[in-house]
PyMOL commands that place a pseudoatom at each C-alpha (Angstrom):
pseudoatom trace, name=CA, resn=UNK, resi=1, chain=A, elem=C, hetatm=0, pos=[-3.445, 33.580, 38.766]
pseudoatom trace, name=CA, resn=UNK, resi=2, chain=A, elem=C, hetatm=0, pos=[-1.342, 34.548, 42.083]
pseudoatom trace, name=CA, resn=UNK, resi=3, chain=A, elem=C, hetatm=0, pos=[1.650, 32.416, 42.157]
pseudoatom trace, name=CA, resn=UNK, resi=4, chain=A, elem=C, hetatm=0, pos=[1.118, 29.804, 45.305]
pseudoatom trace, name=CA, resn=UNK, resi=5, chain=A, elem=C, hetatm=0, pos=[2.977, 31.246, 48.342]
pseudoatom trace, name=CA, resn=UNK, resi=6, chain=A, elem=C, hetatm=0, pos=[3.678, 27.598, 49.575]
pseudoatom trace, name=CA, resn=UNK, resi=7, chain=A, elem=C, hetatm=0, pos=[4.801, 26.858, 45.799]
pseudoatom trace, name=CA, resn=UNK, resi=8, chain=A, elem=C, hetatm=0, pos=[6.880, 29.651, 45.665]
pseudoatom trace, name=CA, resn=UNK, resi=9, chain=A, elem=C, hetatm=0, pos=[9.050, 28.995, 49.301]
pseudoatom trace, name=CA, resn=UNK, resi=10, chain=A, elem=C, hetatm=0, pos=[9.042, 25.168, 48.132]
pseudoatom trace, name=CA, resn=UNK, resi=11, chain=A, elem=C, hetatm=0, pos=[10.913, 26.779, 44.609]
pseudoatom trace, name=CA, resn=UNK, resi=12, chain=A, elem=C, hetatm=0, pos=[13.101, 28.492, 46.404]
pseudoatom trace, name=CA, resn=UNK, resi=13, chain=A, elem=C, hetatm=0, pos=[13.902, 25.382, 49.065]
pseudoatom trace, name=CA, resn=UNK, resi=14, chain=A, elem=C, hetatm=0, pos=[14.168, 23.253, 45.726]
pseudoatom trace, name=CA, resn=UNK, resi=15, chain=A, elem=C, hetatm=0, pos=[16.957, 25.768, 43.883]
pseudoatom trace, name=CA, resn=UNK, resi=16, chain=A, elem=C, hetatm=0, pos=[18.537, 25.395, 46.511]
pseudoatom trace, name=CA, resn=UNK, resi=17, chain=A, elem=C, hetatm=0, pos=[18.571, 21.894, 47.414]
pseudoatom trace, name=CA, resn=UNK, resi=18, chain=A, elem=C, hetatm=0, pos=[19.052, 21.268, 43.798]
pseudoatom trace, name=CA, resn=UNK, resi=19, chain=A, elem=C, hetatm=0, pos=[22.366, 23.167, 43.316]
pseudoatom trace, name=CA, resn=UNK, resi=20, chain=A, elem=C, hetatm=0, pos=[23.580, 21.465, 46.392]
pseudoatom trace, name=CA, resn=UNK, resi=21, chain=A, elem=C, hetatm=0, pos=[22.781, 18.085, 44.971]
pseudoatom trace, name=CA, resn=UNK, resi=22, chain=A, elem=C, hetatm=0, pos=[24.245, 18.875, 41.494]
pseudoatom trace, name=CA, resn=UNK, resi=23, chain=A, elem=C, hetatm=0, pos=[27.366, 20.027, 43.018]
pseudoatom trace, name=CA, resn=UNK, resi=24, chain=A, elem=C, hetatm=0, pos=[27.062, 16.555, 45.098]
pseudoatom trace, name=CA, resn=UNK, resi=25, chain=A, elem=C, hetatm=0, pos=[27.022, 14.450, 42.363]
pseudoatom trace, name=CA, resn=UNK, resi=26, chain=A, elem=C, hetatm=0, pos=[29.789, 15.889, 40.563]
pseudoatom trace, name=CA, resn=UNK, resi=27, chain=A, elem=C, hetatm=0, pos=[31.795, 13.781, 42.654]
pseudoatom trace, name=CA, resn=UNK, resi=28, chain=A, elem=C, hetatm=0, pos=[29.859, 10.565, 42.971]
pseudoatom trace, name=CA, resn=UNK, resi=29, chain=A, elem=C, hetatm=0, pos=[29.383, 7.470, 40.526]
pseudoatom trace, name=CA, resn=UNK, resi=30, chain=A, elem=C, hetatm=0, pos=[27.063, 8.188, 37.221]
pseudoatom trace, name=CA, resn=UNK, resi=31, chain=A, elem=C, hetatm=0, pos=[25.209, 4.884, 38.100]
pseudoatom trace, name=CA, resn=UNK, resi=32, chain=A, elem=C, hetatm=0, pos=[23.098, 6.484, 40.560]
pseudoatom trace, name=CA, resn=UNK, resi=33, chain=A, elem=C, hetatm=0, pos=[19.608, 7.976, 38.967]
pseudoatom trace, name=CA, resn=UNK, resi=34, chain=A, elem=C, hetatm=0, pos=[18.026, 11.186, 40.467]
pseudoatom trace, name=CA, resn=UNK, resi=35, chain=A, elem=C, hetatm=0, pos=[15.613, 11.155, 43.330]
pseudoatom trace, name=CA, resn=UNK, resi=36, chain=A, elem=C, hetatm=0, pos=[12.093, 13.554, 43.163]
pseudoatom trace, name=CA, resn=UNK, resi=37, chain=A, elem=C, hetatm=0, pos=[11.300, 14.211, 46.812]
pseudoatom trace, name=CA, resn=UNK, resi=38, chain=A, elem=C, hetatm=0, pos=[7.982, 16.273, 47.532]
pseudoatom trace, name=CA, resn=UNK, resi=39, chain=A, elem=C, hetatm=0, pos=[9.880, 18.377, 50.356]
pseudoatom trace, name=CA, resn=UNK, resi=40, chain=A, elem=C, hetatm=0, pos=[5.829, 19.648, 50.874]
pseudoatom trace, name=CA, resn=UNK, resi=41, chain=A, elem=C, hetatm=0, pos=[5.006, 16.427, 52.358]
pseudoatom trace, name=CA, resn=UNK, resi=42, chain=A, elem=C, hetatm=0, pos=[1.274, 15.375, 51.978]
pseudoatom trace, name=CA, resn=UNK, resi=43, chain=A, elem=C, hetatm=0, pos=[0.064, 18.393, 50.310]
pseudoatom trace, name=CA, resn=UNK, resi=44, chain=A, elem=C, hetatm=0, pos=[-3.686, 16.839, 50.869]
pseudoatom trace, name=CA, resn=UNK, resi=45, chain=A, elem=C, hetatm=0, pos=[-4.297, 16.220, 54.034]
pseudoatom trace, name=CA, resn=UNK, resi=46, chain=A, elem=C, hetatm=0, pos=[-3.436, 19.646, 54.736]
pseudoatom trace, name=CA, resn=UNK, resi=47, chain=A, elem=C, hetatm=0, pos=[-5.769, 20.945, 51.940]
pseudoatom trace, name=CA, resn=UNK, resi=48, chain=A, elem=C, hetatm=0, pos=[-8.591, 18.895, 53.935]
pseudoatom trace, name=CA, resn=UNK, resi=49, chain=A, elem=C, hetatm=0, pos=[-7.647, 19.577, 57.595]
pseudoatom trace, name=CA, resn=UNK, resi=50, chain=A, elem=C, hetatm=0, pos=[-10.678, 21.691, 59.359]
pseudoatom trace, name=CA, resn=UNK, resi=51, chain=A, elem=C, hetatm=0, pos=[-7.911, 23.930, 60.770]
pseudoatom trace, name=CA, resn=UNK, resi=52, chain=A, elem=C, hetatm=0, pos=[-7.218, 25.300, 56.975]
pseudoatom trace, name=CA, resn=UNK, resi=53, chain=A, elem=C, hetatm=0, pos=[-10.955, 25.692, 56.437]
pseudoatom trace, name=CA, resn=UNK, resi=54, chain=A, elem=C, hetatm=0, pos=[-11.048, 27.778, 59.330]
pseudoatom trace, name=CA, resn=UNK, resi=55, chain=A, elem=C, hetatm=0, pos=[-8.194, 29.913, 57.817]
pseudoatom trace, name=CA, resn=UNK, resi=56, chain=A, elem=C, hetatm=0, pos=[-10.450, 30.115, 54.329]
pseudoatom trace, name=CA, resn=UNK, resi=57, chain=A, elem=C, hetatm=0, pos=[-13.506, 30.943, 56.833]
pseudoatom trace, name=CA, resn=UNK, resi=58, chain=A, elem=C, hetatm=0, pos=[-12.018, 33.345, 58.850]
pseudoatom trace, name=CA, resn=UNK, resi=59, chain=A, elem=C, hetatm=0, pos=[-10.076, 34.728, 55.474]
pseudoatom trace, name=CA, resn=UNK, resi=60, chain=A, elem=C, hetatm=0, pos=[-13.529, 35.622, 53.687]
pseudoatom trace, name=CA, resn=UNK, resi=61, chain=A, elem=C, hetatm=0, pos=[-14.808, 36.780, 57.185]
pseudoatom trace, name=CA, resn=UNK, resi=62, chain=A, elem=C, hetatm=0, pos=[-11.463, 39.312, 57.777]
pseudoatom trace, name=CA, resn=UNK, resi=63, chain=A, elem=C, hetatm=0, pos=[-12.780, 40.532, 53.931]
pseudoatom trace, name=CA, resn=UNK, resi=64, chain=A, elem=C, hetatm=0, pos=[-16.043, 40.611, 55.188]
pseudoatom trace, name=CA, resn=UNK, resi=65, chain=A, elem=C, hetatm=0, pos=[-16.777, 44.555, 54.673]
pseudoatom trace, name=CA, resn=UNK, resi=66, chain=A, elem=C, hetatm=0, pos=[-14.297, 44.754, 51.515]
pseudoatom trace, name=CA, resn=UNK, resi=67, chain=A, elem=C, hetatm=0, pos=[-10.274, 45.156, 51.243]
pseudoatom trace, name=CA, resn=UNK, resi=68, chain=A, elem=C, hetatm=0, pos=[-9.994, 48.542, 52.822]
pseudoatom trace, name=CA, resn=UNK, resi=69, chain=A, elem=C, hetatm=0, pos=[-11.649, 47.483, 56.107]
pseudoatom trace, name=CA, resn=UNK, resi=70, chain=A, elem=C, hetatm=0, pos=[-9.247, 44.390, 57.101]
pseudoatom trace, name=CA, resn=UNK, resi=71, chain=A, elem=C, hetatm=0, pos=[-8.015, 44.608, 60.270]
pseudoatom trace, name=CA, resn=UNK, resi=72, chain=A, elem=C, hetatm=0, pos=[-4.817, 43.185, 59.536]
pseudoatom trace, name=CA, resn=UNK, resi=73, chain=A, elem=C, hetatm=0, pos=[-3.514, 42.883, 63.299]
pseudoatom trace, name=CA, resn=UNK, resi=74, chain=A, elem=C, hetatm=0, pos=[-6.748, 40.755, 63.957]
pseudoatom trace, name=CA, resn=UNK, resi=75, chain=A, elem=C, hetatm=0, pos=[-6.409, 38.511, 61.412]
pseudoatom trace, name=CA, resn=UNK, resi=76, chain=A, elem=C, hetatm=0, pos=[-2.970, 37.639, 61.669]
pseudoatom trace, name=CA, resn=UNK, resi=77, chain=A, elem=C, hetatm=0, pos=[-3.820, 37.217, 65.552]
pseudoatom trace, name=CA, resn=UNK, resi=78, chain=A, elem=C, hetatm=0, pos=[-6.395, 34.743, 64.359]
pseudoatom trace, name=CA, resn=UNK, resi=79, chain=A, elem=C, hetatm=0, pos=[-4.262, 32.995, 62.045]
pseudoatom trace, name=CA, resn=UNK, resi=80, chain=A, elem=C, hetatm=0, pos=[-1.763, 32.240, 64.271]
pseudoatom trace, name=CA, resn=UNK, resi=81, chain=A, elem=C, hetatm=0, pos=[-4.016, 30.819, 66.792]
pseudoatom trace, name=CA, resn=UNK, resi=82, chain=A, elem=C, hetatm=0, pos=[-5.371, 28.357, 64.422]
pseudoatom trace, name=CA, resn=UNK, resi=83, chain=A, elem=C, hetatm=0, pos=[-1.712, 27.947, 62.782]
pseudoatom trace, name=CA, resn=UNK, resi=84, chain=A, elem=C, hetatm=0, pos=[-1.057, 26.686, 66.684]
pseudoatom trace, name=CA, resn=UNK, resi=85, chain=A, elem=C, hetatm=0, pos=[-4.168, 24.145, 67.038]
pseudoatom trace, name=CA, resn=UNK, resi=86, chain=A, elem=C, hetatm=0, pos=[-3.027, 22.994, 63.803]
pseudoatom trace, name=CA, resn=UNK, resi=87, chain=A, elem=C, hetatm=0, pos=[0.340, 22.029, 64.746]
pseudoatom trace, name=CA, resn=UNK, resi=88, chain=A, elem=C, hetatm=0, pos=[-0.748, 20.468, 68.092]
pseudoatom trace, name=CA, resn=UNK, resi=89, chain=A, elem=C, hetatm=0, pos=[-3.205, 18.207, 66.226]
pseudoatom trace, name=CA, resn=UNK, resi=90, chain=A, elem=C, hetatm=0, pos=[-0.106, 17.448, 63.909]
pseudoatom trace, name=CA, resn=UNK, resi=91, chain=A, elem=C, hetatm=0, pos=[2.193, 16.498, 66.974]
pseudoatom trace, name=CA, resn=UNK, resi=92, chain=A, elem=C, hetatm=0, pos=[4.435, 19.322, 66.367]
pseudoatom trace, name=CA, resn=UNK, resi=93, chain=A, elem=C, hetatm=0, pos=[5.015, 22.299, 68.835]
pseudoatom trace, name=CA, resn=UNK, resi=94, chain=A, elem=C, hetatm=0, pos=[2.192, 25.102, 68.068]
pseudoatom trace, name=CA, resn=UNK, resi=95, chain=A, elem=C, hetatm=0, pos=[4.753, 27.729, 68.283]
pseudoatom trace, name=CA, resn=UNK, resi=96, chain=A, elem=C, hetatm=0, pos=[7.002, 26.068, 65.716]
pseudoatom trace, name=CA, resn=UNK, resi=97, chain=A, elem=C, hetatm=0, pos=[3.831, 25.863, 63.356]
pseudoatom trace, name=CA, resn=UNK, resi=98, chain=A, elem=C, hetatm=0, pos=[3.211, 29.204, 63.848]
pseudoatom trace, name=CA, resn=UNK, resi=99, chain=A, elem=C, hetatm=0, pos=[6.536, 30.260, 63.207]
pseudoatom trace, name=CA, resn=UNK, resi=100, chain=A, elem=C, hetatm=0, pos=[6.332, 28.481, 60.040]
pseudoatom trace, name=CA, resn=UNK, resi=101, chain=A, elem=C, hetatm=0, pos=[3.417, 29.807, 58.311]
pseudoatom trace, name=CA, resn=UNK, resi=102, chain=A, elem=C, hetatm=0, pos=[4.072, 33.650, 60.465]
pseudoatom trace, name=CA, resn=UNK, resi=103, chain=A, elem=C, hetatm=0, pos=[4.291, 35.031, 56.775]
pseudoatom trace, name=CA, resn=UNK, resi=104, chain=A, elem=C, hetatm=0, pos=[1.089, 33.465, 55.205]
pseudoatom trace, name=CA, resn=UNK, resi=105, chain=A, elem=C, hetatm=0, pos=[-1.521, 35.784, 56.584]
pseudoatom trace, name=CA, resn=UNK, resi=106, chain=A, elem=C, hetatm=0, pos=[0.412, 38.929, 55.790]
pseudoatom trace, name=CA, resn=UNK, resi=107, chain=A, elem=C, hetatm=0, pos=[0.873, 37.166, 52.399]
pseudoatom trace, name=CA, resn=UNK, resi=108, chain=A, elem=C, hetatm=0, pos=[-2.660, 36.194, 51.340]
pseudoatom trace, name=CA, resn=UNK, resi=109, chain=A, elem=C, hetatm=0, pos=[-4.267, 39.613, 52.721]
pseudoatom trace, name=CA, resn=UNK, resi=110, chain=A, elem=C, hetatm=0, pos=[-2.004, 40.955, 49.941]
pseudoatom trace, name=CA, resn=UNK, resi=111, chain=A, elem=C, hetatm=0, pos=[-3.125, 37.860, 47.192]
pseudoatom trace, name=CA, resn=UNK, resi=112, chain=A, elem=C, hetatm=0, pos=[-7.218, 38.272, 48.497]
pseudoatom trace, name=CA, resn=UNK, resi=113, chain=A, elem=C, hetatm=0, pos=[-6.561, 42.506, 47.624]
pseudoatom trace, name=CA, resn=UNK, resi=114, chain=A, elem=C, hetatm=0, pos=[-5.223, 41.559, 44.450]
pseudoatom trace, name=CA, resn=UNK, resi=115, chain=A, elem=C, hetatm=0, pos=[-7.481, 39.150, 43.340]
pseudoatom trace, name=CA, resn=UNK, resi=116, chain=A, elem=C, hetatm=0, pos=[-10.724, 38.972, 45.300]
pseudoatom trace, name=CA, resn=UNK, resi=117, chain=A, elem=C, hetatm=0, pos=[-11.870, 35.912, 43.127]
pseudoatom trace, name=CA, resn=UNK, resi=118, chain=A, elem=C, hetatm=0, pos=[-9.063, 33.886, 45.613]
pseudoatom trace, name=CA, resn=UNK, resi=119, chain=A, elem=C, hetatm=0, pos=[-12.561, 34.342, 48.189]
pseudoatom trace, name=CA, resn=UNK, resi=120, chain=A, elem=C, hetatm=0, pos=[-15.239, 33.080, 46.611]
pseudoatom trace, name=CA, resn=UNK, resi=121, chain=A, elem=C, hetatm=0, pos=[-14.154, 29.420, 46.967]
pseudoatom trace, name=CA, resn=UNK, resi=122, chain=A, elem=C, hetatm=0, pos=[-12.178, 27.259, 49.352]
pseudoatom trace, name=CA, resn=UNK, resi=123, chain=A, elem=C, hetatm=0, pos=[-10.842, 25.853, 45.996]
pseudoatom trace, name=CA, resn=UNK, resi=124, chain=A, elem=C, hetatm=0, pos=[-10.109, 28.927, 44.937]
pseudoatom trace, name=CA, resn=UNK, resi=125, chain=A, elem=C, hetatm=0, pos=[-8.593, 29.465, 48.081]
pseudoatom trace, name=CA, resn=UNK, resi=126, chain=A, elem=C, hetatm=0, pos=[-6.561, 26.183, 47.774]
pseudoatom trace, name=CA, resn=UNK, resi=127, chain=A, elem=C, hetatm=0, pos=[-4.801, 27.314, 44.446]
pseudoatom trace, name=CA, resn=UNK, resi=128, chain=A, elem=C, hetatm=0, pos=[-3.958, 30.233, 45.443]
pseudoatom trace, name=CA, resn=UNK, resi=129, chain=A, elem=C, hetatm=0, pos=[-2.148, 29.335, 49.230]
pseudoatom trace, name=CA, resn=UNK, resi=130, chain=A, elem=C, hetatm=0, pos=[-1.392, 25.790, 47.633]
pseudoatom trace, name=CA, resn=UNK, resi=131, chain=A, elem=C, hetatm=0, pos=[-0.790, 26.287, 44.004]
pseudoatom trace, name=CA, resn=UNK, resi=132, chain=A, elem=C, hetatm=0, pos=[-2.898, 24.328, 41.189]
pseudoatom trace, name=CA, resn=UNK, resi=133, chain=A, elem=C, hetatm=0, pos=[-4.115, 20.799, 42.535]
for i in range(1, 133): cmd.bond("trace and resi %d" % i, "trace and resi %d" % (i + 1))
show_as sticks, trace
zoom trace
């Protein structure tokens, strides 16, 4: 299955974070045990926010007359209005949310062309964008 795009930025964010933390704790006390942090922060009540099954809907609607006929410009348009609604019903500035997820549409045109199965449910969908649940 399509590695998650969230999953793979969080590795990345993690490899990092983690050789920053080993070097860290080269020079503190043993005593102290390691942390696990999800840096993701509630992974579900993303997964269950209307505004991402509006991105699944409008997703399987952008594939609507098959890979080849995506109008790529339009649907990353789309995204990012919805990407804004969702951060202002999150409290954060829409243009920061969009600039955080300004990569996903590009990214899952690319997963829903390589594996059209990603469409045919939101929890298919949900792997996919979010990883395995």
């Amino acid at each position: 299955m399509t590695q998650s795009i969230i999953g793979r930025a969080a590795a990345g964010l993690m490899a990092l974070l983690l050789g920053a933390a080993t070097s860290a704790a080269a020079h503190e006390p043993a005593a102290k045990a390691p942390t696990t942090v999800n840096i993701q922060g509630d992974q579900q009540s993303w997964i269950n926010d209307p505004h991402m099954h509006a991105f699944y809907d409008l997703t399987v609607a952008a594939f609507a007359d098959g890979p080849a006929k995506v109008d790529q410009a339009a649907f990353q348009t789309k995204s990012f209005e919805l990407f804004a609604a969702f951060g202002a019903s999150r409290g954060v500035k829409p243009e920061a949310m969009v600039d955080h997820l300004k990569l996903i549409p590009g990214q899952v045109v690319q997963i829903a062309k390589d594996d059209p199965d990603v469409l045919k449910s939101y929890p298919n969908f949900v792997a996919a964008v979010f990883g395995p649940q």
